[in-house]
Backbone as a chain_set.jsonl record, in Angstrom:
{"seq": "XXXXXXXXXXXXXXXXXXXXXXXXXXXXXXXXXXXXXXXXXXXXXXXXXXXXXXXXXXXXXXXXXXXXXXXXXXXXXXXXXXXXXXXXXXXXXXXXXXXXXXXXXXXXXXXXXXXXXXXXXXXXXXXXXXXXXXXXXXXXXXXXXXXXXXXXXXXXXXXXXXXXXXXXXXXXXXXXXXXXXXXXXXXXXXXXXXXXXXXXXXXXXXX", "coords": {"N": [[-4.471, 74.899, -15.729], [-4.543, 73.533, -12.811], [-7.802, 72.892, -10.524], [-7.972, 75.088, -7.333], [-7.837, 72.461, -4.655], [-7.561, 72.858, -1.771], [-7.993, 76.179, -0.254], [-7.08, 79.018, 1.235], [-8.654, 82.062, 2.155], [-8.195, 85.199, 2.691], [-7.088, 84.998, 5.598], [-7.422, 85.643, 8.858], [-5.256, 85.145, 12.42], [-5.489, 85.446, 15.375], [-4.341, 85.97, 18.53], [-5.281, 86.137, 21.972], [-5.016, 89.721, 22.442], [-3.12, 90.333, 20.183], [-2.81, 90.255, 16.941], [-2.1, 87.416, 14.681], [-1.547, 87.21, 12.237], [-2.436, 88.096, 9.5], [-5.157, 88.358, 6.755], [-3.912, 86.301, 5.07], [-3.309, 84.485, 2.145], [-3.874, 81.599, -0.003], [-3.586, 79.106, -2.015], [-3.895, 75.977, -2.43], [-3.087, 73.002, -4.719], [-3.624, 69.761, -6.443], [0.057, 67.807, -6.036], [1.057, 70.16, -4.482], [3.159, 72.037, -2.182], [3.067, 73.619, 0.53], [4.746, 75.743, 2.726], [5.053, 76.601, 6.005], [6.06, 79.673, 7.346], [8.188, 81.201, 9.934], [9.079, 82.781, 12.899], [9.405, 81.863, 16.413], [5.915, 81.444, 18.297], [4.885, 83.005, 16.529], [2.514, 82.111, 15.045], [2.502, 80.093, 13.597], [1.487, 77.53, 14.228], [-1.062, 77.89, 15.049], [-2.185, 78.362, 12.466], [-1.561, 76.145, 11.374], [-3.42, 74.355, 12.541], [-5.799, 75.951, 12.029], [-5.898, 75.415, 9.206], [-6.39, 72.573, 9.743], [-8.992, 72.021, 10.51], [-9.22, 72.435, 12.966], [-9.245, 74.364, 14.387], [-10.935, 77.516, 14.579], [-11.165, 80.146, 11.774], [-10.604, 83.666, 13.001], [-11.113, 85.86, 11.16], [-11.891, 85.638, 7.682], [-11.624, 83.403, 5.574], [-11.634, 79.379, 4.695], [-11.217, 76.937, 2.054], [-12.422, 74.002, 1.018], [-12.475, 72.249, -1.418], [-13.845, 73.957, -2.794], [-15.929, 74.871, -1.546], [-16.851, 75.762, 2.017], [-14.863, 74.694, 3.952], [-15.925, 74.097, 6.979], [-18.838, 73.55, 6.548], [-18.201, 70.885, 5.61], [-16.529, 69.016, 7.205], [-16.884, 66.748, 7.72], [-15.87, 65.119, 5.235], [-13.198, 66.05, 4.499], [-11.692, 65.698, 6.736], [-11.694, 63.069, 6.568], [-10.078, 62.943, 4.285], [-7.451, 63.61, 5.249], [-4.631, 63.292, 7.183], [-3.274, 65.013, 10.11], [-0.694, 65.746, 12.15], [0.862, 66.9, 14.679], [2.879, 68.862, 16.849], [3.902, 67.234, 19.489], [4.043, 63.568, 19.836], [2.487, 61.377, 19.971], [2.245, 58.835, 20.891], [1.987, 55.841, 22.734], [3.534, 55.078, 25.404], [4.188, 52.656, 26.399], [3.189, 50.625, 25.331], [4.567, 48.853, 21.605], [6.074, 50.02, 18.523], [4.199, 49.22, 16.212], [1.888, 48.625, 17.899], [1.053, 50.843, 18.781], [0.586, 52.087, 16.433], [-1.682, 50.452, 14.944], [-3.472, 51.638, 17.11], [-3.831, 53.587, 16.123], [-4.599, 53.716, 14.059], [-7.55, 52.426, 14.079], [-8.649, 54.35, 15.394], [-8.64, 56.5, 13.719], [-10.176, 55.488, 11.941], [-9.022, 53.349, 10.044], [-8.712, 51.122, 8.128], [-6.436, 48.595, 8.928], [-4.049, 46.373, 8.559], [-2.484, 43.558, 10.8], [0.172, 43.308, 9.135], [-0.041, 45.348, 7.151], [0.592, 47.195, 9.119], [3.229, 46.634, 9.629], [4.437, 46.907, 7.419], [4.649, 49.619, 7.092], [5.935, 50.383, 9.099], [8.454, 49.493, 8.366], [9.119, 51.089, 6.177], [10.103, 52.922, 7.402], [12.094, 52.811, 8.328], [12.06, 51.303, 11.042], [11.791, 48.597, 10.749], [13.092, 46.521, 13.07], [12.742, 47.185, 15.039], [10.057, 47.43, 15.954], [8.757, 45.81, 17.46], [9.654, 46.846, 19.759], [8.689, 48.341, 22.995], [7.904, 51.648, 23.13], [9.368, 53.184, 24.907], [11.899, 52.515, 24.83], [12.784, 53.28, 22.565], [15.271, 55.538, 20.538], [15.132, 59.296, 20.714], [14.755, 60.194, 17.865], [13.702, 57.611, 16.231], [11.408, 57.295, 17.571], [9.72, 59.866, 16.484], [9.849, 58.611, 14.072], [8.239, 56.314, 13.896], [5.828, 57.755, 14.824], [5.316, 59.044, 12.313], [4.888, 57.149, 10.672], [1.878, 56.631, 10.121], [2.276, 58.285, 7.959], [2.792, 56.442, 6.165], [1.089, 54.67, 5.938], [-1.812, 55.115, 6.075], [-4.019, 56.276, 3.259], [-4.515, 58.876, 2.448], [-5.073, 62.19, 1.297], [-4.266, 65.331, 2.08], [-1.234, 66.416, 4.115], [-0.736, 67.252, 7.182], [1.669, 68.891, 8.429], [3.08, 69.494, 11.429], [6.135, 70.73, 12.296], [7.913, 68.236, 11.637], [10.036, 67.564, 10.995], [11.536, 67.109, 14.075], [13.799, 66.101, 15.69], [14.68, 64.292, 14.015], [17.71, 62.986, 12.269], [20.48, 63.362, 9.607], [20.1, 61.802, 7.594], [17.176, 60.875, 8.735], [15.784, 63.483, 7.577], [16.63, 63.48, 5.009], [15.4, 61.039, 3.977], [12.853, 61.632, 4.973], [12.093, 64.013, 2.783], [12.556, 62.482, 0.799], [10.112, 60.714, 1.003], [7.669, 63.052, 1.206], [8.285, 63.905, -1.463], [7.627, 61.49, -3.175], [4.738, 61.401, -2.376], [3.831, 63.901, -2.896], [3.994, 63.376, -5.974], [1.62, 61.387, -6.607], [0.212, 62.639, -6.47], [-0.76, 64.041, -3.834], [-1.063, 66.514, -1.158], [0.599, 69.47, 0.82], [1.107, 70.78, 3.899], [3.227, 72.489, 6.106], [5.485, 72.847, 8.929], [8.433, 73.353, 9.634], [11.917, 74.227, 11.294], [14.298, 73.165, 9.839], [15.652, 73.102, 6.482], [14.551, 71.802, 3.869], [14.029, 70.18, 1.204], [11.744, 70.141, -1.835], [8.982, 69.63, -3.791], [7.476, 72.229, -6.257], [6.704, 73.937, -3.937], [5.54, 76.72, -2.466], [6.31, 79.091, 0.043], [4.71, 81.42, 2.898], [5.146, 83.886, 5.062], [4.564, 84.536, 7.922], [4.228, 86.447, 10.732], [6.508, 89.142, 12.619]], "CA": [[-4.138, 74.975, -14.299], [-5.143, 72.524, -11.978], [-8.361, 74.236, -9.37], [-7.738, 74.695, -6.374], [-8.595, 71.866, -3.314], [-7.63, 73.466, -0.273], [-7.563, 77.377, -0.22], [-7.115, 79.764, 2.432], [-9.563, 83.468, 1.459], [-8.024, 86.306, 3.741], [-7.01, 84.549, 6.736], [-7.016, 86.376, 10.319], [-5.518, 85.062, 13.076], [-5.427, 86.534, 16.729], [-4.224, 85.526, 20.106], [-5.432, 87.706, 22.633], [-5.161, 91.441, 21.906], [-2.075, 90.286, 19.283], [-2.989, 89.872, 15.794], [-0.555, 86.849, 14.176], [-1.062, 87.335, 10.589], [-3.625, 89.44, 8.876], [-5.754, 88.662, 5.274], [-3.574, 85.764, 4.316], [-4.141, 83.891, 1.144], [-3.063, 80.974, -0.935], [-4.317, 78.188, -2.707], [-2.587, 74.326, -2.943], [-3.669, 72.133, -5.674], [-3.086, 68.424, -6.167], [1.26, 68.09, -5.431], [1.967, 71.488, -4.244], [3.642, 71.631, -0.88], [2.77, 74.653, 1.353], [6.002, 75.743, 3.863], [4.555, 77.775, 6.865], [7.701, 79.877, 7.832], [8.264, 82.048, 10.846], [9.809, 82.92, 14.392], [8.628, 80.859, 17.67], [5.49, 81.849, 18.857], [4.09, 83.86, 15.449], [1.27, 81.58, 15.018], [2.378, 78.949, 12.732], [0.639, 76.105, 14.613], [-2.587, 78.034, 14.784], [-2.288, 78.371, 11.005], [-1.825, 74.522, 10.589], [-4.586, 73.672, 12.968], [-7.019, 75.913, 11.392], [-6.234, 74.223, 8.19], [-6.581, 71.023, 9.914], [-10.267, 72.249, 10.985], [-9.095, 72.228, 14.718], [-9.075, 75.723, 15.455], [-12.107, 78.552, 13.685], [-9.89, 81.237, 11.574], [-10.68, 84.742, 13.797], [-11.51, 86.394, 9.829], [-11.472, 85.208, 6.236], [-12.314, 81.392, 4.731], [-11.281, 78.044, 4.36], [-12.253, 76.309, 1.343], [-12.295, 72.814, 0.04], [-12.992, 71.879, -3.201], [-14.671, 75.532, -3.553], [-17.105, 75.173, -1.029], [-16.602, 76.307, 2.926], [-14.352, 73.54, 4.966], [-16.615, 73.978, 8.141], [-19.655, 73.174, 6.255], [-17.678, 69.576, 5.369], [-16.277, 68.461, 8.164], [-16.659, 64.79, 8.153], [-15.532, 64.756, 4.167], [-12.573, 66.559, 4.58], [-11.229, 64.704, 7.579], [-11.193, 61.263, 5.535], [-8.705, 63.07, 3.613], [-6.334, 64.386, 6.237], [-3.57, 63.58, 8.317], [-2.879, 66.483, 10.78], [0.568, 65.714, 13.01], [1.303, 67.944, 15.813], [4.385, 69.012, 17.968], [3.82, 65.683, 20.106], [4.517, 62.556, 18.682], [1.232, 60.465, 19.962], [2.545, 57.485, 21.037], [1.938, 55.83, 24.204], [5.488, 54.936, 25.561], [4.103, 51.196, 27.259], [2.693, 50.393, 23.257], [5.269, 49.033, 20.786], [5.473, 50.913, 17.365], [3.313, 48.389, 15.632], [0.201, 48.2, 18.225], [0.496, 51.985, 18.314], [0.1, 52.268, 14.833], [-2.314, 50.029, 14.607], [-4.289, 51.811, 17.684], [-4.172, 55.456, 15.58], [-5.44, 53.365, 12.448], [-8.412, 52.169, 14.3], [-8.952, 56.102, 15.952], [-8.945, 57.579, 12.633], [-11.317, 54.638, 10.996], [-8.417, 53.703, 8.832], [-8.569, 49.353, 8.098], [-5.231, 48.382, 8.685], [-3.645, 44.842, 9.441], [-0.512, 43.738, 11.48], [1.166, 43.266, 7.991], [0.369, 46.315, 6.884], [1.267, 48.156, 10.074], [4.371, 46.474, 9.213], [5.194, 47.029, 6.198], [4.683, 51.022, 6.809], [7.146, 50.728, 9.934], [9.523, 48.836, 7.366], [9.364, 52.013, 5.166], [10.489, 54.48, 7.771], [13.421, 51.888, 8.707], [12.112, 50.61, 12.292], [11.845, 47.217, 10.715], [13.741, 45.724, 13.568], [12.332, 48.058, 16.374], [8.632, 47.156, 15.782], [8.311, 45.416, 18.921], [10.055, 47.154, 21.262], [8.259, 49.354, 23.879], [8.291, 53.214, 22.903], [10.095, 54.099, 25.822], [13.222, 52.072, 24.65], [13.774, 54.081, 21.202], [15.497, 56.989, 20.417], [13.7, 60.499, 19.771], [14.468, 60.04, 16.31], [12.939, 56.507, 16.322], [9.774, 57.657, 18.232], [9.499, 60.054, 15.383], [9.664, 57.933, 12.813], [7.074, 55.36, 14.551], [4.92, 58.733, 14.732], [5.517, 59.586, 11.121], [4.992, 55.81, 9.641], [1.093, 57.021, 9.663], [1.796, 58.603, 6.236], [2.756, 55.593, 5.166], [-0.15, 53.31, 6.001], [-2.745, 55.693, 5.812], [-3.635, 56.825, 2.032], [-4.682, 60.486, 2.35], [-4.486, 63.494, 0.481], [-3.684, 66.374, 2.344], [-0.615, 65.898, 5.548], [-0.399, 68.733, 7.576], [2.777, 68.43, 10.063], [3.774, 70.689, 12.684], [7.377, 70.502, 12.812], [7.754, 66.813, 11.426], [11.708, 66.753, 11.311], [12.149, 67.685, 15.521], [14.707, 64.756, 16.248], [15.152, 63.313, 12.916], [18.933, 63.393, 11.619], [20.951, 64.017, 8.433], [19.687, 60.646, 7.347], [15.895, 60.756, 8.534], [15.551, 64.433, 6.642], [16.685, 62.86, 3.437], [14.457, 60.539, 3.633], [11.439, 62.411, 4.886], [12.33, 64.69, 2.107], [11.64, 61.933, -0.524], [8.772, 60.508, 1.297], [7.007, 63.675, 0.539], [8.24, 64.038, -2.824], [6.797, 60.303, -3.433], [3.291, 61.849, -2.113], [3.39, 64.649, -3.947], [4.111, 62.81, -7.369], [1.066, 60.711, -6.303], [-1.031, 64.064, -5.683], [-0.752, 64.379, -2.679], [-0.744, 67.797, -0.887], [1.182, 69.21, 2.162], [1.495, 71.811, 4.429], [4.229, 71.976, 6.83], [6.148, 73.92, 9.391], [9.9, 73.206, 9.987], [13.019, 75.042, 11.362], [15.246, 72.776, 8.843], [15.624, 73.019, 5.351], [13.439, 70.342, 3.387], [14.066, 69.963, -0.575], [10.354, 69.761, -1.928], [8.814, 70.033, -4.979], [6.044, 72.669, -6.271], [6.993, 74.872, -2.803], [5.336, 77.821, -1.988], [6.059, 79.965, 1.269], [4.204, 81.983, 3.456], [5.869, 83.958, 6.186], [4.138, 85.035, 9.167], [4.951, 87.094, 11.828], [7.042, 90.225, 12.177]], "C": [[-5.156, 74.171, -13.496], [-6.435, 73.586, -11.028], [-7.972, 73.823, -8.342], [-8.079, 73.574, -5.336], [-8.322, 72.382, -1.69], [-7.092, 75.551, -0.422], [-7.932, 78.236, 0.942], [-7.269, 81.625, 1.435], [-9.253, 84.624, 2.456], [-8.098, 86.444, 4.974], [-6.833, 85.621, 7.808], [-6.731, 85.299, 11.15], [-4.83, 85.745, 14.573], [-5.192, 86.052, 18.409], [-3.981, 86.532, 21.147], [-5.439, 89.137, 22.714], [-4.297, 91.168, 20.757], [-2.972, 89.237, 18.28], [-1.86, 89.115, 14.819], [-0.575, 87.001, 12.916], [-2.386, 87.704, 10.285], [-3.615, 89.126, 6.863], [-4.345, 87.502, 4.55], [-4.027, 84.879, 3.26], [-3.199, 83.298, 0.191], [-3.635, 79.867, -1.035], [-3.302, 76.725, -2.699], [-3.937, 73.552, -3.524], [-2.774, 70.628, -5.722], [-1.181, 68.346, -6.316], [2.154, 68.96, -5.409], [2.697, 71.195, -2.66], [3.611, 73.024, -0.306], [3.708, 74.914, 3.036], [5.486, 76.97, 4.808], [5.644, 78.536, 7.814], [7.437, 81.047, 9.101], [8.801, 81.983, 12.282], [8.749, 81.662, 15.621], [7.798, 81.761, 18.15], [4.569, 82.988, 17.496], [3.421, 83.33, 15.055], [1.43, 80.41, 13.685], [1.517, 77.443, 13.142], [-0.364, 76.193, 14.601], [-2.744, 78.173, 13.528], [-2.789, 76.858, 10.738], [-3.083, 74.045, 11.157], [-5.904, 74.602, 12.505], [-7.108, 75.616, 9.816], [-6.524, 73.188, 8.431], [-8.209, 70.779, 10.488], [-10.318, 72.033, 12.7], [-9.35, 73.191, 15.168], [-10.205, 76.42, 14.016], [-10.737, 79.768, 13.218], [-10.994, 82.562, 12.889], [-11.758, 85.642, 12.328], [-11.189, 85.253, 8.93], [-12.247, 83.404, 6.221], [-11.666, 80.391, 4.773], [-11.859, 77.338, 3.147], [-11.951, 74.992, 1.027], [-12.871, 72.069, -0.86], [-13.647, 73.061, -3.659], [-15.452, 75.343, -2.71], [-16.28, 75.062, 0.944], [-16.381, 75.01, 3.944], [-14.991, 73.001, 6.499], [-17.858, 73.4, 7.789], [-19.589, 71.285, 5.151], [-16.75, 69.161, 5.964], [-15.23, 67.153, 7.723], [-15.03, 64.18, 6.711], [-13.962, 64.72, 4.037], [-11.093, 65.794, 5.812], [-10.351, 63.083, 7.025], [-9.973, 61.325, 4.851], [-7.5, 63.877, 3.989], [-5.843, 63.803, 7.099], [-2.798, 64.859, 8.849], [-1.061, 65.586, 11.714], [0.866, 66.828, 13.602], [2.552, 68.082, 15.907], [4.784, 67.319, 18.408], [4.063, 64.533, 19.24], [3.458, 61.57, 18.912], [1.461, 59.676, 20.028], [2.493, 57.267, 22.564], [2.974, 54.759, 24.367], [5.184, 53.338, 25.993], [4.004, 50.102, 26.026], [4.108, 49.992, 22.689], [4.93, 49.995, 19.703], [4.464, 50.011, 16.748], [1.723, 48.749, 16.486], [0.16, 49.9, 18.298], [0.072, 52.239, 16.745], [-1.42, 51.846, 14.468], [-3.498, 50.642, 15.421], [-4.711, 53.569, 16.951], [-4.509, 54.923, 14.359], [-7.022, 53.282, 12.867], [-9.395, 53.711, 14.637], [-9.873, 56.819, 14.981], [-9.733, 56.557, 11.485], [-10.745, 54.49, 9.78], [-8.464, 51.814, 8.838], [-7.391, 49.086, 7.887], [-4.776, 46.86, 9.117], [-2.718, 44.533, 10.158], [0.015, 43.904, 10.084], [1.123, 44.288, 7.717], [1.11, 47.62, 7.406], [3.363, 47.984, 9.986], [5.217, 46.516, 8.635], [5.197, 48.832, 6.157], [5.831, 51.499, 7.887], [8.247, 49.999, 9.277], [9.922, 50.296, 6.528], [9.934, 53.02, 5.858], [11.681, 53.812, 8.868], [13.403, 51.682, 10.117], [11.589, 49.372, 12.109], [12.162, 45.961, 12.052], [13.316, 46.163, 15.192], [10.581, 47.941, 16.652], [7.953, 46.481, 16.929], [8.561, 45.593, 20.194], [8.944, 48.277, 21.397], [8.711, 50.856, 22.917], [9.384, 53.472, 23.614], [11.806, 53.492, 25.655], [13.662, 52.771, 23.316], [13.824, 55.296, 21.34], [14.58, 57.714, 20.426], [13.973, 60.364, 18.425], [13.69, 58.822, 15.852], [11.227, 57.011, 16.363], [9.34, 58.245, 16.587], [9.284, 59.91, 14.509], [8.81, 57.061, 12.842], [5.76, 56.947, 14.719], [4.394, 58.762, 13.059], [4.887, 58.713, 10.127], [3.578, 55.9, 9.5], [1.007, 57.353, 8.806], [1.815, 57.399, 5.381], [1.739, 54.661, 4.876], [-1.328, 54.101, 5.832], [-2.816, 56.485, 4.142], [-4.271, 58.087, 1.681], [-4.136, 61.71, 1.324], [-3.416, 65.035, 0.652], [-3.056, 65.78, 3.986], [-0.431, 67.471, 5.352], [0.153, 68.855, 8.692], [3.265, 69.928, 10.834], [5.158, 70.188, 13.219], [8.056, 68.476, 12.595], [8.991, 66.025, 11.342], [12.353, 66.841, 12.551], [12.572, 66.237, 15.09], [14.992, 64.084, 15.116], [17.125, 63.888, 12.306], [19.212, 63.529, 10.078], [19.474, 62.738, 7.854], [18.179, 60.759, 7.008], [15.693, 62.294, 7.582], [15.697, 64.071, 5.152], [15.733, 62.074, 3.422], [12.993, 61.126, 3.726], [11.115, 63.447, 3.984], [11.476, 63.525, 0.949], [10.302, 60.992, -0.443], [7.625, 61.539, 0.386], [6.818, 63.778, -0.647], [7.432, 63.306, -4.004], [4.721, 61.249, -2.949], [2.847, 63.232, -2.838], [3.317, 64.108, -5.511], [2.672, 61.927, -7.353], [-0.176, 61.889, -6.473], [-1.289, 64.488, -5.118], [-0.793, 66.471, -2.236], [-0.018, 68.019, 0.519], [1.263, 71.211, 2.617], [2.145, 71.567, 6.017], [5.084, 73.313, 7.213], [7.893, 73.127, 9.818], [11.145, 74.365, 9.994], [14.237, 74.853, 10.522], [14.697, 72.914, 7.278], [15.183, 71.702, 4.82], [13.425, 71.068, 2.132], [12.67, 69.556, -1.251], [10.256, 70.582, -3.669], [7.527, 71.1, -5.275], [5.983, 73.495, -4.638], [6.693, 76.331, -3.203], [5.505, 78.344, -0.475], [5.323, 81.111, 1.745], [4.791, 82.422, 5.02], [4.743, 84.904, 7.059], [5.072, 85.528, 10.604], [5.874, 88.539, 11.827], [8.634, 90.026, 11.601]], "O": [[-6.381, 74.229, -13.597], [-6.199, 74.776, -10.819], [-7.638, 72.663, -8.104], [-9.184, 73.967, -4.962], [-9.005, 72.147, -0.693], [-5.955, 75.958, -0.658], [-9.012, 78.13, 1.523], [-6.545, 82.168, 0.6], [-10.238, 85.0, 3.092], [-8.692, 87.319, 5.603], [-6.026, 86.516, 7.557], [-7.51, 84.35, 11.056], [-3.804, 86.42, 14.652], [-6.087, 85.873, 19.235], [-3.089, 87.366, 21.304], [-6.385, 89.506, 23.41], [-4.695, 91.946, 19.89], [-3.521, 88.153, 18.477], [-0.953, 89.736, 14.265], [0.52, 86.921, 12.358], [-3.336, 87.495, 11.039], [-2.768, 89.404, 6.014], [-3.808, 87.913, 3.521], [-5.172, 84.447, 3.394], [-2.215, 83.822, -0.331], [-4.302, 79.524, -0.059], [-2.103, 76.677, -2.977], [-5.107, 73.461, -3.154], [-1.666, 70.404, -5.234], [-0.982, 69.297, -7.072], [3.308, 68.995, -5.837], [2.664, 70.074, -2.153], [4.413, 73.72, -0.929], [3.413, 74.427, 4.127], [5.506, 78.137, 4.417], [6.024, 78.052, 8.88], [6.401, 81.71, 9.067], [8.909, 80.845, 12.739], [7.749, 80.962, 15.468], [8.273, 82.838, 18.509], [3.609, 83.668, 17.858], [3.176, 83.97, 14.033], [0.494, 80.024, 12.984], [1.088, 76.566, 12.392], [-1.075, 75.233, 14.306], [-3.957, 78.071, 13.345], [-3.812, 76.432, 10.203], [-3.841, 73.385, 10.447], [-7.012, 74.073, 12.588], [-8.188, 75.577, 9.226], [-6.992, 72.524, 7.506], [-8.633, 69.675, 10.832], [-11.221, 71.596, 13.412], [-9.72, 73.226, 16.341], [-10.259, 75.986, 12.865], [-9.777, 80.143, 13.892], [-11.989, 82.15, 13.485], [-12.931, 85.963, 12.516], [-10.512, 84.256, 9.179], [-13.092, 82.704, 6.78], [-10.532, 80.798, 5.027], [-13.069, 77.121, 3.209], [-10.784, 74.951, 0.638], [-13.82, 71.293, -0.75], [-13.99, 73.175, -4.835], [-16.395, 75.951, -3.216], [-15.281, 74.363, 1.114], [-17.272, 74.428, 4.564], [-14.722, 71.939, 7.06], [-18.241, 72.61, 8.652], [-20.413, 70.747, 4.412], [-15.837, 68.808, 5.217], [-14.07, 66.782, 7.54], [-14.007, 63.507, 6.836], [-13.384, 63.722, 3.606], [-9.915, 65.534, 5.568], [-9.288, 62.464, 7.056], [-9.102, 60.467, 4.711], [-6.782, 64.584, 3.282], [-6.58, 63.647, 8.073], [-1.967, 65.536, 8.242], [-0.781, 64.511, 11.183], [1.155, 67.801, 12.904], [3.344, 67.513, 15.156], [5.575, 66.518, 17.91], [4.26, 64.623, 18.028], [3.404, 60.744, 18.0], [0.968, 59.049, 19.09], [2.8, 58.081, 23.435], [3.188, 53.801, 23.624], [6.214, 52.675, 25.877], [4.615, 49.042, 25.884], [5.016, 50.675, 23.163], [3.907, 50.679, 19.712], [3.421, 50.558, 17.106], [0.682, 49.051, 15.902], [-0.879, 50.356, 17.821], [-1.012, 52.635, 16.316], [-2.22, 52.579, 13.887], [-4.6, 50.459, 14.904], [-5.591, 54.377, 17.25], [-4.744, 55.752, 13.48], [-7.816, 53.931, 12.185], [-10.51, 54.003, 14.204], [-10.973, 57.368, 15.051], [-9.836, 56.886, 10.303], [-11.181, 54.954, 8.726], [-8.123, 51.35, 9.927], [-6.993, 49.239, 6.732], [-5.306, 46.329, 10.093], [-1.865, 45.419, 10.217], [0.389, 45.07, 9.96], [2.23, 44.806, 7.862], [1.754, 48.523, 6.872], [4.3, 48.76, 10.173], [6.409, 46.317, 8.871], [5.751, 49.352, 5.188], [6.495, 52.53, 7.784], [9.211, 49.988, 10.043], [11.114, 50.496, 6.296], [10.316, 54.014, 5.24], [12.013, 54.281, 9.956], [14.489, 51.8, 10.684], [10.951, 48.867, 13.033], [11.664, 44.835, 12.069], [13.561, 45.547, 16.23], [10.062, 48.459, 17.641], [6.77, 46.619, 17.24], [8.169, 45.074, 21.239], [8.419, 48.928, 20.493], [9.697, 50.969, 22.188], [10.369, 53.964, 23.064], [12.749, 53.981, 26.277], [14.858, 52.81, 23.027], [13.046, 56.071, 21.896], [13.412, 57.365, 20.253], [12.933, 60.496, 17.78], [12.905, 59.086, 14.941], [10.299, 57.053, 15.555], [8.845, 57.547, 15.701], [8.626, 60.688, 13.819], [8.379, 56.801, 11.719], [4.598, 56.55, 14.638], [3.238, 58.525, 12.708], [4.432, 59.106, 9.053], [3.351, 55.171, 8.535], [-0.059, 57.127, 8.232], [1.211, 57.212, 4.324], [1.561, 54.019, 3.84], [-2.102, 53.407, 5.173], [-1.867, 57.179, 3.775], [-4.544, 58.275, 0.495], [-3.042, 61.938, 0.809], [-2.514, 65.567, 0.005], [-3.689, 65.118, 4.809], [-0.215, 68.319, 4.486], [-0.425, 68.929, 9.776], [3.676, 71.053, 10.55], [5.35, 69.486, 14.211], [8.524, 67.771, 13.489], [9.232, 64.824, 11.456], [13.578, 66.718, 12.54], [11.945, 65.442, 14.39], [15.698, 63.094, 15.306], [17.493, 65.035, 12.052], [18.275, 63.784, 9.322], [18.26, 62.93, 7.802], [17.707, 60.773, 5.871], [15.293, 61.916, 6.48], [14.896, 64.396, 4.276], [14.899, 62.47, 2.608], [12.157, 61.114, 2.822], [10.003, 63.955, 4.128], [10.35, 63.6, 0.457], [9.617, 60.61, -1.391], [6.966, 61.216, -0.602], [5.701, 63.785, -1.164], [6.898, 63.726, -5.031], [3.79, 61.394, -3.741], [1.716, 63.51, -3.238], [2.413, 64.585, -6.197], [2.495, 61.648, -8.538], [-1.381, 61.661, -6.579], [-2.057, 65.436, -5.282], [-0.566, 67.398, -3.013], [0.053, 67.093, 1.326], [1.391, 72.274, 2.008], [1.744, 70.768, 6.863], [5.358, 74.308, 6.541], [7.875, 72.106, 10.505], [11.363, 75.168, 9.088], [15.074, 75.735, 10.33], [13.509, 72.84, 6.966], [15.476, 70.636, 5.36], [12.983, 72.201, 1.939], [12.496, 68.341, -1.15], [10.873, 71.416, -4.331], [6.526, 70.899, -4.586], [4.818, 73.559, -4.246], [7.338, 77.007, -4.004], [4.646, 77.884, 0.277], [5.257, 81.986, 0.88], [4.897, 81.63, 5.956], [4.239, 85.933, 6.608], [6.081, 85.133, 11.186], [5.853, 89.055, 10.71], [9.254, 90.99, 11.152]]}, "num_chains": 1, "name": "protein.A"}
C-alpha cells in the first residue's frame, strides 16, 4: 500500500457557534480522488480551503508526507493547484494572457506556446484571443480550468469545477482527471454533478 501524502487526522470545522463536521479523517495517496459531498452551506469549501492551507482546521491535523502541512507551507504549495467558486479571470485579458498572468502569480515558467497548447487541450483553440467578456460561462470555465493543464502539479483541489460546463465539457473534465490520476496525480473536489473517477472515495458532511 502506497503511504499516505496528504492526510486529514480528526478534522473540526466550525462557523460561528455551528460545528460543520466533527473528527473527520481520510488519507489520499498518489491517484486517489477525494469527492467532498454535501448540502449548500455544510462547509465543503472550508474543507477544501483548509486542505489548500487557506483556512487553519478549528481541531485535528493536516499532514503531508507525514509531517504537519502548516509547518511546510512553501513545499506544499509548489505542489498545488487550489480552484475556487470564481473563475479568476480578468474579463478585459484574453484566455491566453490570463493564463499566462496566473503562471507568472504562481511562479510557474510558462511560454505563449505553451499557454497555448494547454488552451488547445480544453478546446478554446480558436477563442484564445478573444476578450473574456465575449465567451460563454462554459468557455470562461474552461480558460479557468486550462491551469491544470499547463501547470504540472500533484495535488488539484477544485471547488465546484463543473459550474457551467455541459454534457460535453463533464466528459471531458472527467478524463482530464482520470489522465492525472494515471500520472499520480491526486484530487479533491466538490461538485453537485456526477463525475466518473477512478480510486473515489467520499466524505459526506453536514446533516
Amino acid at each position: 500500500m502506497d503511504s499516505p501524502m496528504l492526510e486529514a487526522l480528526d478534522l473540526v470545522g466550525v462557523r460561528g457557534e455551528r460545528r460543520l463536521f466533527d473528527c473527520l479523517n481520510f488519507r489520499l495517496t498518489p491517484g486517489d480522488c477525494l469527492s467532498v459531498q454535501g448540502e449548500n452551506g455544510s462547509g465543503k469549501t472550508t474543507l477544501l480551503r483548509m486542505l489548500a492551507g487557506l483556512a487553519m482546521p478549528d481541531a485535528g491535523k493536516i499532514l503531508w508526507n507525514g509531517n504537519l502541512l502548516r509547518n511546510q507551507r512553501e513545499d506544499y504549495q509548489r505542489n498545488l493547484i487550489y480552484s475556487g467558486h470564481g473563475i479568476g479571470l480578468k474579463e478585459d485579458l484574453n484566455a491566453q494572457e490570463n493564463l499566462l498572468a496566473a503562471a507568472a502569480i504562481a511562479g510557474e515558467s510558462a511560454s505563449p506556446e505553451q499557454a497555448a497548447e494547454a488552451l488547445n487541450e480544453v478546446g478554446l483553440a480558436e477563442h484564445k484571443k478573444l476578450p473574456i467578456r465575449m465567451l460563454s460561462q462554459g468557455q470562461k470555465r474552461r480558460a479557468s480550468l486550462a491551469r491544470l493543464c499547463l501547470y504540472k502539479r500533484k495535488v488539484w483541489i477544485l471547488d465546484e469545477p463543473l459550474t457551467a460546463l455541459d454534457k460535453l465539457g463533464v466528459q471531458w473534465f472527467g478524463e482530464m482527471i482520470n489522465r492525472h490520476q494515471a500520472r499520480g496525480g491526486m484530487i479533491a473536489l466538490t461538485s453537485h454533478q456526477e463525475l466518473a473517477t477512478k480510486n473515489s472515495q467520499f466524505v459526506r458532511i453536514g446533516a
